[in-house]
N, C-alpha and C positions, 0 to 999 in steps of 0.2 A: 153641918151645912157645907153644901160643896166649895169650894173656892179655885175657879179655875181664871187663869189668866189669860190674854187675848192671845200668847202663844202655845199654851193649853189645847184654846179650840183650835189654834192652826193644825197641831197634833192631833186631834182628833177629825180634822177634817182628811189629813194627811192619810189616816191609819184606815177609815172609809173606802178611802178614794183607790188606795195600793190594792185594799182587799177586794175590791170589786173587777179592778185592773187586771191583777193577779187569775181573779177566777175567772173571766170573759177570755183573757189570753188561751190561759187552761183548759178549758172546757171544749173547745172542738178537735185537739191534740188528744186531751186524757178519753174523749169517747171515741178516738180513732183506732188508740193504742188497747184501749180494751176489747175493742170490736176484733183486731188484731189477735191475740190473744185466747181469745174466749173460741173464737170458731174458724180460723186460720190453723191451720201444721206447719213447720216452717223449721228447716233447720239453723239453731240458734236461738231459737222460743225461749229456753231455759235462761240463757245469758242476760237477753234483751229484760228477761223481767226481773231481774236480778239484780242490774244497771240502772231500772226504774224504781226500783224497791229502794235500792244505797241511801236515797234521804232520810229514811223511817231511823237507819242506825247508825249512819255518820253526825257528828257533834256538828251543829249548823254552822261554827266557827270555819270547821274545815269546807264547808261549802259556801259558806262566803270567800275564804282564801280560796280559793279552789274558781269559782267566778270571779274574781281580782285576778288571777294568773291568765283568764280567759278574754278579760275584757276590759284589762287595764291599759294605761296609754301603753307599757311597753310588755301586755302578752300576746299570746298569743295570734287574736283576733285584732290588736292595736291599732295595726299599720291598715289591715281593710277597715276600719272603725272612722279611723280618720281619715284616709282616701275618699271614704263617703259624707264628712261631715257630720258624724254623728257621735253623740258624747254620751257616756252610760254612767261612765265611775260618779258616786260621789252627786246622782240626781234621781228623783223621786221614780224616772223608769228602773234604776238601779232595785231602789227596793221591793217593785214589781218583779221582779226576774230574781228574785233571791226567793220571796215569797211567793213566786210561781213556783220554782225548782222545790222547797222544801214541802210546798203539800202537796204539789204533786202524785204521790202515790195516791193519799189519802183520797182524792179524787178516784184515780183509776181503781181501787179497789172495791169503791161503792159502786162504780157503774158496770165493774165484771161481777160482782156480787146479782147484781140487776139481770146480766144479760146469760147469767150460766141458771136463773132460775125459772127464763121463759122454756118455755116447752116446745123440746125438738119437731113435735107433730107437727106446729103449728107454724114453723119455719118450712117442713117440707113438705104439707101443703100447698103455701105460699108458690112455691119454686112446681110444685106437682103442676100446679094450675096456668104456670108459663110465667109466672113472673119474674125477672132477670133480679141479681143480687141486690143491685138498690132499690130496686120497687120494693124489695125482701125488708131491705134496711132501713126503708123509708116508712113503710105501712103498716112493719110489723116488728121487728126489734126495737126500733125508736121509740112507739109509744109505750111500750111493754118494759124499756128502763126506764122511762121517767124516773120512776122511786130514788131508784138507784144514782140516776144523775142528781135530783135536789139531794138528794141525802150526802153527794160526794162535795155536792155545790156549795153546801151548810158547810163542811166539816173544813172544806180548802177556806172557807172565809173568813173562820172563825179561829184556824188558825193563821192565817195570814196579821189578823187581827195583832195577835199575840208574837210574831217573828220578833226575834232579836239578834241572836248571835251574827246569822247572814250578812242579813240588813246595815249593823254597824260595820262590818269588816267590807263593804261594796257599799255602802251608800255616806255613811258614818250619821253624824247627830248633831245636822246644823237647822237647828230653830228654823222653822216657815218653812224648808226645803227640803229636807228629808227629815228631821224627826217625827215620828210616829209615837202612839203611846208609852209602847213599851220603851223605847229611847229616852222618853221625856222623862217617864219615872224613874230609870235609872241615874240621872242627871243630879233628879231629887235628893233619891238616896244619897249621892254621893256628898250635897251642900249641906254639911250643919243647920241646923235651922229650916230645912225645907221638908217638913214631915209631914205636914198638912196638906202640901202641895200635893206631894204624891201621893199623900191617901186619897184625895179626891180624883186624881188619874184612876189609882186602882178601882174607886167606886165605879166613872164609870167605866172603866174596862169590865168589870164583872156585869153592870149593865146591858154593854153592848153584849156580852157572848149569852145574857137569860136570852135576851129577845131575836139572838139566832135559833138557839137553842128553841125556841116556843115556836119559832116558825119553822123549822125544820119539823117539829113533832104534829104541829096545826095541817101543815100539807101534806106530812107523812099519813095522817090518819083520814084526811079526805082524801087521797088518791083511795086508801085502801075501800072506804067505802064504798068510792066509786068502780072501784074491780069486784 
């Protein structure tokens, strides 16, 4: 029987709420950069996507330290941060922009995956018939990645779900305000006595990521019949 405590579901409210953040933020950035990519020449193509990729094999530690350097009171970005009144370190947007950056790729590979698999005719058609690049983009690449965006949409959320290393090193693991699941359970682990606690986190963290997992596969297989 589960046993979660009323800061439990603050964590799981918490971990919802980042991962939706996370992929709303993402999601018109990671389909710009793949649009970018996939049918753009540009010198520099190689670097930029290389740059983009770094999350998939940097330790998320380093890209938490790495956003602390960028957006802490005294790095880089500091002094414009507070000029504007605005506070990142150590608040639940924090863990958004950690969990934005780290699946990041994982978004943009599903929707270049999507958009290197439409059919060149049917692009230059589009442009044959006098339509300018975003009537192109709008009527005709757009609907033809769908797949590819839910499928990057699933995969950014559900890791976001799951972020740790980032998140603790930029957001850290204060109860109601930034802890998320995986922080909560770590917490567990660490208190003697609290094993039950975190098995019921784990339960449902494995919960939440079937019932992505099913709906990623539910709309995966109704686009396709509808193609």
């Amino acid at each position: 029987m589960l046993s979660l405590t009323p800061a439990d579901h603050d964590a799981v409210r918490l971990s919802l709420k980042v991962a939706l953040a996370a992929m709303a933020v993402s999601l018109p950035f990671g389909f710009i950069f793949a649009y970018l990519v996939t049918f753009l020449r540009f010198r520099g193509k190689l670097l930029l996507e290389v740059f983009v990729n770094l999350p998939l094999t940097l330790p998320p530690v380093v890209i938490g330290y790495l956003l602390l350097l960028l957006l802490g009171k005294n790095g880089w970005l500091g002094p414009l941060l507070d000029l504007l009144g605005i506070r990142l370190i150590f608040t639940w947007k924090a863990a958004v922009i950690a969990s934005a950056v780290v699946g990041f790729p994982l978004l943009v590979r599903s929707i270049r995956i999507g958009m290197e698999s439409i059919d060149p005719q049917l692009i230059q058609a589009s442009r044959t018939l006098g339509a300018r690049w975003y009537d192109t983009l709008v009527t005709v690449i757009l609907p033809l990645s769908l797949r590819g965006i839910i499928a990057g949409s699933s995969l950014m959320f559900a890791r976001s779900l799951g972020e740790f290393g980032a998140t603790i090193i930029v957001a850290g693991s204060i109860p109601g305000v930034t802890q998320t699941i995986p922080l909560a359970i770590y917490d567990y682990a660490s208190s003697p006595g609290s094993e039950t606690l975190a098995l019921s986190l784990c339960v449902v963290s494995v919960a939440l990521s079937v019932l992505v997992l099913l709906f990623h596969e539910f709309l995966g297989k109704k686009l396709a019949r509808r193609d």
